[in-house]
C-alpha positions as CSV (number, residue, x, y, z in Angstrom):
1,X,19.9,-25.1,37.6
2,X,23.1,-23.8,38.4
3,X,23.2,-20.7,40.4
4,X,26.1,-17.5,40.3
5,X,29.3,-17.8,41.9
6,X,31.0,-15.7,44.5
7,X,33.2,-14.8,41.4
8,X,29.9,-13.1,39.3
9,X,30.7,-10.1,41.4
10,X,32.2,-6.8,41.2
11,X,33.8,-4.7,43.7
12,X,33.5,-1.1,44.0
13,X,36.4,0.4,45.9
14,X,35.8,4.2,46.7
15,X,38.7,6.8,48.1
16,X,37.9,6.6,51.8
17,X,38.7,2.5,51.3
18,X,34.4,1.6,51.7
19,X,34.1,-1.6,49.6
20,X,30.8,-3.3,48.2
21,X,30.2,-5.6,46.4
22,X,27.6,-6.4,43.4
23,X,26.6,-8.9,41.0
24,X,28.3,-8.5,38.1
25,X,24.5,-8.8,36.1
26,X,24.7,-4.8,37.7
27,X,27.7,-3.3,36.3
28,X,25.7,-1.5,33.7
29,X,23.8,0.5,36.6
30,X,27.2,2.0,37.1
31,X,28.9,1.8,33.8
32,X,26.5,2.3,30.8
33,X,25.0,5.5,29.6
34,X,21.4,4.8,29.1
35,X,18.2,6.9,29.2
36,X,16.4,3.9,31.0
37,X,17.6,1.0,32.7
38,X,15.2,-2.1,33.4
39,X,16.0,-4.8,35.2
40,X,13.2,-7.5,35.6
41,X,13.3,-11.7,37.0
42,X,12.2,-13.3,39.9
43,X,12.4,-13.6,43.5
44,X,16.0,-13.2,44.9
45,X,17.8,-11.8,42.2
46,X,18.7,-9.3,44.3
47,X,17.6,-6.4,42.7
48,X,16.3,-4.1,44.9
49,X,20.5,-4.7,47.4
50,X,22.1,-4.2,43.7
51,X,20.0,-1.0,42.8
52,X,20.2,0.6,46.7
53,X,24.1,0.0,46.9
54,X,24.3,1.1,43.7
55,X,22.7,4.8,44.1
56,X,24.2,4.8,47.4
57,X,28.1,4.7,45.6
58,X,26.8,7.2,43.0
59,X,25.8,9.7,45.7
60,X,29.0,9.4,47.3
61,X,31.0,10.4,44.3
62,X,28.9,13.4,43.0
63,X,26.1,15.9,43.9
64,X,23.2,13.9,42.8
65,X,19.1,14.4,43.8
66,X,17.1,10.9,43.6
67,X,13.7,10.3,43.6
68,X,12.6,6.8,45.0
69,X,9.1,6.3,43.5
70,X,6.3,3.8,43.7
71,X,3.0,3.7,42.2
72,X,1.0,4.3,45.8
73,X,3.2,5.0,49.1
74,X,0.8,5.5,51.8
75,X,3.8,6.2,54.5
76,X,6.9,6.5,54.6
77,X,7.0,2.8,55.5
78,X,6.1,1.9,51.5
79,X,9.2,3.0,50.3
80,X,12.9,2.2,49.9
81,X,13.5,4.2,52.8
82,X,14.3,1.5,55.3
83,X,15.9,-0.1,52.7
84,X,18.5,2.4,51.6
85,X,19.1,2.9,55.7
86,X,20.1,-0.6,56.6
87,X,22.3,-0.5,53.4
88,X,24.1,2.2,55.0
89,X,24.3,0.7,58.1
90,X,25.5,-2.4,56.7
91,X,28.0,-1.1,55.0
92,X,29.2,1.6,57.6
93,X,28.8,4.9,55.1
94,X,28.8,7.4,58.6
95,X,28.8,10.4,55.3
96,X,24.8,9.5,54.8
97,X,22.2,11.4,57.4
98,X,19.1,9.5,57.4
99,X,15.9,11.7,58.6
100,X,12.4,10.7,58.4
101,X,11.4,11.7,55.4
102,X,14.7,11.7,53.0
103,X,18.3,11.1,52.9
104,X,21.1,12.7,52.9
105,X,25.0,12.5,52.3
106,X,26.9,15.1,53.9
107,X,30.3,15.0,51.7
108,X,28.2,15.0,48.2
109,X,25.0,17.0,49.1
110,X,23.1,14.2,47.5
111,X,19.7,14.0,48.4
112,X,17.2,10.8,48.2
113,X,13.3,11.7,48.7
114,X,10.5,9.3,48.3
115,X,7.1,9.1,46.4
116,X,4.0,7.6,45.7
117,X,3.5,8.4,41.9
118,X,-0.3,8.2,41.7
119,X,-0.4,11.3,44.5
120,X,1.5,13.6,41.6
121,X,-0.5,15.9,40.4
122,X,0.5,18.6,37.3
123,X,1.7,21.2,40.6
124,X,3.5,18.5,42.5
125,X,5.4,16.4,39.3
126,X,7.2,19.8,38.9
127,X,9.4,19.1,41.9
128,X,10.6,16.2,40.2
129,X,12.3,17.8,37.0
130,X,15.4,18.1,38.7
131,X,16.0,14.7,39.2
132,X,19.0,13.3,37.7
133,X,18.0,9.3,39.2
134,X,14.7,8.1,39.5
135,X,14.3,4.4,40.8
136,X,11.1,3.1,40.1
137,X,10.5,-0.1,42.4
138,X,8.2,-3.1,42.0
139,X,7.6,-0.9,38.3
140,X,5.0,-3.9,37.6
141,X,2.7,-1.9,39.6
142,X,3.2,1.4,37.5
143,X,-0.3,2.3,35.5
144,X,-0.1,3.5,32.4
145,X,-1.1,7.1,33.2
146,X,1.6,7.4,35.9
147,X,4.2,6.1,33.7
148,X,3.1,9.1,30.8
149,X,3.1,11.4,32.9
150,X,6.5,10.6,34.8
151,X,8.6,9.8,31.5
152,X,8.7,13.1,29.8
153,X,8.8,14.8,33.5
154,X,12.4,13.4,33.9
155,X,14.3,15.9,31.5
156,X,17.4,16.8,33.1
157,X,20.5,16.3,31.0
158,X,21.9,13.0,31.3
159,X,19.0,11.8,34.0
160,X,18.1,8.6,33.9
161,X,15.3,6.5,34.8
162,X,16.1,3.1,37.1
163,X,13.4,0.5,36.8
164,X,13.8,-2.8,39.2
165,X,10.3,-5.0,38.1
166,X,9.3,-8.3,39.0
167,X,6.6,-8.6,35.9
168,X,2.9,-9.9,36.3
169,X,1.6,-10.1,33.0
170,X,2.3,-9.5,29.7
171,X,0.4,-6.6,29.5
172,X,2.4,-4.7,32.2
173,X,1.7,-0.8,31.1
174,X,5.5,-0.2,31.8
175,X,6.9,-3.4,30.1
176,X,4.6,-2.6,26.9
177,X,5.6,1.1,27.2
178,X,9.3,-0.2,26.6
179,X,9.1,-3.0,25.1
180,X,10.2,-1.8,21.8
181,X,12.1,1.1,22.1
182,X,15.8,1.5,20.3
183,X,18.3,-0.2,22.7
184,X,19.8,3.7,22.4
185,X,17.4,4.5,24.4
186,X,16.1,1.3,26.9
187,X,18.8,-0.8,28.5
188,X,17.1,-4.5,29.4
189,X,18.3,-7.0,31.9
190,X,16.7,-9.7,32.7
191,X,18.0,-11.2,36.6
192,X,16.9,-14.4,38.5
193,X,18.0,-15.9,41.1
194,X,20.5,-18.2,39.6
195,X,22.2,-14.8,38.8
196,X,22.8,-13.5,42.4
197,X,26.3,-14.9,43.4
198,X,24.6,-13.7,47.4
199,X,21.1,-15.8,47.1
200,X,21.2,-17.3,50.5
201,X,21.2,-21.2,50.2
202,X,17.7,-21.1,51.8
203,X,16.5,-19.3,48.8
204,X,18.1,-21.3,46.6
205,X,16.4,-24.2,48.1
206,X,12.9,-22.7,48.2
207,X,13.0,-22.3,44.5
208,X,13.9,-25.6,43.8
209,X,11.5,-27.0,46.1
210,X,8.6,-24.7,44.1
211,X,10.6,-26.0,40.6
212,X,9.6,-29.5,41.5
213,X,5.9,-28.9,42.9
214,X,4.5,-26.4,40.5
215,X,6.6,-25.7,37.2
216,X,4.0,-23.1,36.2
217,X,4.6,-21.0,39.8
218,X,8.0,-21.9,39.3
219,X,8.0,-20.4,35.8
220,X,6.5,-16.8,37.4
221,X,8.1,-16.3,40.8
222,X,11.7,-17.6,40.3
223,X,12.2,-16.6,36.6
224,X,10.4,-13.7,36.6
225,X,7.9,-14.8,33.9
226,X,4.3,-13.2,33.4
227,X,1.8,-15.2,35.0
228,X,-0.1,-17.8,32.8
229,X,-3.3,-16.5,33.0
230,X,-6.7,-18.4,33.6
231,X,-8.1,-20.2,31.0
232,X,-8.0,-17.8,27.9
233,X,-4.4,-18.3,27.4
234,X,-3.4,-20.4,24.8
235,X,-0.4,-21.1,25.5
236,X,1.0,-21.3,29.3
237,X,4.2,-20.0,29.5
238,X,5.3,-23.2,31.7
239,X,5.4,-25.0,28.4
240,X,7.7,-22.4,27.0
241,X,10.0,-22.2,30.2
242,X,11.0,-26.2,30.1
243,X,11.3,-25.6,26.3
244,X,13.8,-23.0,26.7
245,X,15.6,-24.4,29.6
246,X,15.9,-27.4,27.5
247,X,17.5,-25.2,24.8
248,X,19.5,-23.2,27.2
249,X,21.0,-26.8,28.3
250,X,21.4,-28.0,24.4
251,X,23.4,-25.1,23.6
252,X,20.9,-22.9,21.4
253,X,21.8,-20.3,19.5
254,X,22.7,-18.6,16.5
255,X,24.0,-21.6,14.3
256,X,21.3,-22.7,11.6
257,X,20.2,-26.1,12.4
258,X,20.8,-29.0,9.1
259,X,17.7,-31.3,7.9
260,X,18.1,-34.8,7.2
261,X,15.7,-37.7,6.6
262,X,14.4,-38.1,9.9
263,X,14.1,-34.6,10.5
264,X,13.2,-32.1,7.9
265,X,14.5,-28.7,7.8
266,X,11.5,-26.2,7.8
267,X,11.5,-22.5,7.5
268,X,8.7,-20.2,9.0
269,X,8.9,-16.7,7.2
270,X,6.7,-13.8,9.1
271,X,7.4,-10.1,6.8
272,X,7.1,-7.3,8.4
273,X,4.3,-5.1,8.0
274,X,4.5,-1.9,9.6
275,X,7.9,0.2,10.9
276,X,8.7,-1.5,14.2
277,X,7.6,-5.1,12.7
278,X,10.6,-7.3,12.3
279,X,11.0,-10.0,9.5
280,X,11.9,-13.6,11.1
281,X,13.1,-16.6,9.9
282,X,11.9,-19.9,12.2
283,X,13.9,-22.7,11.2
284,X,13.3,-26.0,12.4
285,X,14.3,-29.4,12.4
286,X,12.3,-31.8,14.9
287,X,11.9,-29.9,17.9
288,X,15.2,-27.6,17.9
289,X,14.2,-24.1,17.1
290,X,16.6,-21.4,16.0
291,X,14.9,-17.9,14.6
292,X,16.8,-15.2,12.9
293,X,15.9,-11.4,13.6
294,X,15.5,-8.7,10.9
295,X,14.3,-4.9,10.9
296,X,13.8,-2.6,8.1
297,X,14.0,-4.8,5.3
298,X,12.2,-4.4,1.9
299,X,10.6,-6.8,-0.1
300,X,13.7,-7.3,-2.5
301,X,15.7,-7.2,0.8
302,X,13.8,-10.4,2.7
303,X,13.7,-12.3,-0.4
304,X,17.1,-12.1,-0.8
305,X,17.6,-13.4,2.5
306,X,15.1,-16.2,1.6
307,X,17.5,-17.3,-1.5
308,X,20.0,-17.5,0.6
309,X,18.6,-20.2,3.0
310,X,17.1,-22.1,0.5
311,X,20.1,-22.3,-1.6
312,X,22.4,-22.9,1.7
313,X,20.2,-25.1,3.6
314,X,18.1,-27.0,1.2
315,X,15.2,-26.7,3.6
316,X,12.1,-29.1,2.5
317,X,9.6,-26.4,3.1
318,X,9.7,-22.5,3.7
319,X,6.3,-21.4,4.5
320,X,5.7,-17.9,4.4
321,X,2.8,-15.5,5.4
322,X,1.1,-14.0,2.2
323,X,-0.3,-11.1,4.1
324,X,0.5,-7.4,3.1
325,X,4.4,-7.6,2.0
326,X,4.2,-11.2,2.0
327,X,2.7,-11.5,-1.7
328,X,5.7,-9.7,-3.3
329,X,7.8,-11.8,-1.4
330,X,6.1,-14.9,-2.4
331,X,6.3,-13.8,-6.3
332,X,9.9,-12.8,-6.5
333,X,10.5,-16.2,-5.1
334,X,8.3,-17.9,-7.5
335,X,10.1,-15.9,-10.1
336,X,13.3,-17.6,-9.4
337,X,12.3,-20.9,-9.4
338,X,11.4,-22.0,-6.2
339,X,8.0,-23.5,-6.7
340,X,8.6,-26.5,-5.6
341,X,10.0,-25.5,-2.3
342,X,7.9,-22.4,-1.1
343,X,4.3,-22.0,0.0
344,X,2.2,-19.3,0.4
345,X,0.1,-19.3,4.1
346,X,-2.9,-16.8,4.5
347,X,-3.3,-16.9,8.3
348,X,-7.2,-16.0,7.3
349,X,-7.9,-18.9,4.9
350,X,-10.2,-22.0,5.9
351,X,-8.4,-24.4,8.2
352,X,-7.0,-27.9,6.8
353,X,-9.3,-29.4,10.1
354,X,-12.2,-27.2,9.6
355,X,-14.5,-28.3,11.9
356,X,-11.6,-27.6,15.0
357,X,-10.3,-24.3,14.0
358,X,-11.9,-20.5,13.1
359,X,-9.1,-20.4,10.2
360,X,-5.7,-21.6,9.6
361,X,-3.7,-19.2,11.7
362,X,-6.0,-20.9,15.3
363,X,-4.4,-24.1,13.6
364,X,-1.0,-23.4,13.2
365,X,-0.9,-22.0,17.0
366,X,-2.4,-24.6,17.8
367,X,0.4,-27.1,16.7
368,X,3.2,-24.6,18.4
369,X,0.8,-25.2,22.0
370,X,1.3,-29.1,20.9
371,X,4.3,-28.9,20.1
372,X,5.4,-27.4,23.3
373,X,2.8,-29.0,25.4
374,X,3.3,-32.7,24.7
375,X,7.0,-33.3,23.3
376,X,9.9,-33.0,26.3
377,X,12.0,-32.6,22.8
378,X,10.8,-28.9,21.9
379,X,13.6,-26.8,22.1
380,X,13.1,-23.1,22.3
381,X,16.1,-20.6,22.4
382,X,16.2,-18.3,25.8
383,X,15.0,-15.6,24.5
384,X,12.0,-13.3,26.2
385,X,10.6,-11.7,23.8
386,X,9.9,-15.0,22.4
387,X,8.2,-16.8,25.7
388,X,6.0,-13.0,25.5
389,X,4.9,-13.2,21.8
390,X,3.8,-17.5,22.4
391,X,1.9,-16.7,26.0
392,X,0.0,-13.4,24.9
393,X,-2.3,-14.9,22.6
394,X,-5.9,-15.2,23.9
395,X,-8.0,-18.2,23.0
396,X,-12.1,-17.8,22.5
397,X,-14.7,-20.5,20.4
398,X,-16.7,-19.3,17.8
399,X,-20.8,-20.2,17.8
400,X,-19.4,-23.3,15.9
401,X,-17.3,-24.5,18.9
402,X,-14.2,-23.8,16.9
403,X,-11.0,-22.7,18.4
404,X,-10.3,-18.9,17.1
405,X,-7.5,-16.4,18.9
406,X,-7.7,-12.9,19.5
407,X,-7.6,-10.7,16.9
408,X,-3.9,-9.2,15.8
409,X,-4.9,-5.6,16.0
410,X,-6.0,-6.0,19.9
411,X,-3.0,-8.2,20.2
412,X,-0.3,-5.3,19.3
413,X,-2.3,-3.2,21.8
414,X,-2.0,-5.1,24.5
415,X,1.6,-6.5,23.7
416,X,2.9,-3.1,22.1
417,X,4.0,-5.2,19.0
418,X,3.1,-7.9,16.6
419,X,3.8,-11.4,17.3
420,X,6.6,-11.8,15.1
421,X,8.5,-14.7,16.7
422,X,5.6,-16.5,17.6
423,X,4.2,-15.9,14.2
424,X,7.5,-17.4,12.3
425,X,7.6,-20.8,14.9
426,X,3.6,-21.6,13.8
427,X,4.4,-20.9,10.2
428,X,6.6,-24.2,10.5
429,X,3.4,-26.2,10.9
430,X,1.3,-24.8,8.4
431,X,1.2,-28.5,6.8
432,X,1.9,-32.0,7.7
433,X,5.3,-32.6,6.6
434,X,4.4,-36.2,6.5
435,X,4.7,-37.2,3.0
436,X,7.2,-34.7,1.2
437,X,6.7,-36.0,-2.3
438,X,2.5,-35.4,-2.4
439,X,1.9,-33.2,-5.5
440,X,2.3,-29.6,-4.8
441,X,-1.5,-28.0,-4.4
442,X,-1.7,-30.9,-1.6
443,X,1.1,-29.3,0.5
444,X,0.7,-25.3,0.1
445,X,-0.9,-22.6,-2.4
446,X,-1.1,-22.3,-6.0
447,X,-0.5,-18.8,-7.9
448,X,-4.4,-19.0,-8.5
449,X,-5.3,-20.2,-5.1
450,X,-2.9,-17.1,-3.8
451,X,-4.7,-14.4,-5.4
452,X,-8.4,-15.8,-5.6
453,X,-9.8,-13.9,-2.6
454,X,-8.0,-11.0,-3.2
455,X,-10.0,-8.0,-3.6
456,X,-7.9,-5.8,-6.3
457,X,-7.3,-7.5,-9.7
458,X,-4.3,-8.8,-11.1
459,X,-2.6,-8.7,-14.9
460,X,-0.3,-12.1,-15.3
């Protein structure tokens, strides 16, 4: 894996001639205008140098008060304190006083003080409205209740919130907090090691060391991925790290991949069903997945969009979730004369292997975990709310011995979101793709079989 260059930095040049240097991956600390900033990864991306240096140019250039907070700080000795202090030494600021308990600069008047979030109570949070910077390290370690109560407590005009996180699970209150808020609001970066133009070379070598002993520790402490998880995971997100490294290295991205005999063109279609749902297109051929990303479309909207890819594309299949919006969807296509072409998937309905699977949605996520697990040709694009949506599912066994996943409603809670993504990749196996010319109520659903366990009644 090739690592940052020397030249994937930026220099910061002040008036009094001081001159650090950052990755580039940074800039947007010190450049973009954003309520929150996140930045998440592994081991030796250099986030917490980036982040210190940062806050320590900012201070030098205006009058700025910065709160340095943690979930528990015990002493002094938990913070950034030391941190920030051999920062200064290193780079020779003589402007910065550094006391025992805070720091300050003497030309600015900026001040830095430190804290242990879960010792703020509703008196002491109050000394924290003035901030107008508060870094949150090691924010994996922020509970939910700290994080509620620190978010709306940072008011000042044009404050912002610095996050630096090396995440744990999927489940990490701050990431799901986040996760899906307007990119007006949330600024996301994600930063490994292979970004840090400074990773020492023994670094470097650690990693790859771990890369070729244990892919799945690999996977969490060098890329920054959620740990796999014990044995309720379906999915471990090792799979879905090779798969997108191998579609980093294929060149994966936005260009819609073209069937032919050997491998059909398939399209997964998951609708959206509530406001912060998106509607995504899966579309693949073999084992090179490319998905396409919509929000706020209406039924007439996303089947639009459908027309389009079957009449550009020609898939062989486009298999679509029935579920809530899904139905209309399904009909207008119909309507148009696509019968032949589209099928209508009720992740609820009786598995095509029965006797392995709770229903046909534990099926179908079950092919993506072969998919990924046994075929070095999957290729997944890099993209992280992907590898989150295919390693949060939890697996369970009914009293039949049959495979069955976690409900969706205690799915969203957890994530903070539907599994959209994930969703539109195991649509794509919803039926053997084997023999494409088997007569059509082999290979999807009828109008009647559509509508039969529906429990309102329908005029034709």
């Amino acid at each position: 894996m090739k690592s940052a260059s020397k030249s994937d930095s930026v220099t910061i040049e002040q008036k009094n001639r001081h001159i650090i240097q950052i990755p580039s991956v940074f800039k947007p600390l010190l450049s973009l205008k954003k309520r929150i900033k996140l930045f998440y990864g592994g081991r030796a991306g250099g986030k917490s140098y980036a982040f210190a240096d940062s806050l320590l140019i900012k201070a030098r250039m205006q009058k700025l008060f910065i709160i340095c907070l943690r979930e528990i700080q015990n002493s002094i000795k938990d913070s950034v304190h030391k941190l920030l202090a051999d920062r200064i030494q290193a780079h020779q600021l003589s402007d910065y006083r550094v006391s025992d308990m805070k720091i300050e600069n003497l030309m600015t008047g900026s001040t830095f003080v430190f804290k242990g979030l879960r010792d703020q109570d509703s008196d002491k949070i109050k000394s924290l409205e003035g901030a107008d910077i508060a870094w949150i390290e090691e924010g994996q370690r922020i509970s939910k209740k700290s994080w509620e109560i620190l978010e709306p407590t940072i008011r000042k005009k044009d404050s912002e919130i610095w996050i630096s996180m090396n995440r744990e699970t999927p489940t990490d209150p701050i990431w799901v907090a986040l996760f899906n808020q307007p990119d007006s609001y949330v600024f996301k970066q994600k930063v490994n090691y292979t970004d840090n133009p400074f990773c020492p070379e023994e670094m470097i070598e650690l990693a790859e060391r771990c890369r070729e002993k244990n892919a799945v520790d690999y996977a969490h402490i060098w890329l920054g991925e959620p740990k796999a998880g014990g044995d309720e995971k379906l999915i471990p997100s090792v799979f879905i790290i090779q798969a997108q490294e191998r579609g980093k290295v294929a060149g994966i991205g936005q260009s819609l991949p073209v069937g032919s005999d050997e491998n059909q063109l398939i399209i997964g279609l998951d609708i959206a069903r509530f406001g912060d749902d998106a509607t995504v297109f899966c579309f693949r051929t073999g084992g090179k997945c490319v998905f396409k990303v919509y929000h706020k479309k209406n039924t007439v909207e996303t089947a639009n969009l459908a027309v389009h890819y079957l009449q550009t594309l020609h898939p062989a299949r486009l298999f679509l979730d029935i579920g809530g919006l899904g139905a209309g969807v399904f009909d207008i296509l119909i309507a148009r004369g696509f019968a032949t072409v589209v099928r209508g998937v009720n992740f609820g309905e009786k598995a095509r292997l029965s006797d392995r699977y709770a229903n046909k949605r534990a099926e179908m996520w079950d092919s993506v975990r072969l998919f990924l697990s046994e075929s070095d040709q999957a290729l997944l694009p890099p993209d992280s709310d992907l590898c989150d949506d295919l390693c949060a599912v939890n697996k369970s066994y009914d009293k039949h011995g049959r495979l069955l996943l976690e409900d969706k409603v205690a799915l969203r809670r957890h994530l903070g979101r539907s599994t959209d993504r994930g969703d539109a990749l195991a649509l794509t196996f919803a039926r053997p793709m084997g023999n494409i010319c088997a007569q059509p109520e082999n290979q999807g659903l009828t109008l009647e079989e559509l509508f039969k366990n529906q429990s309102f009644k329908r005029t034709w």
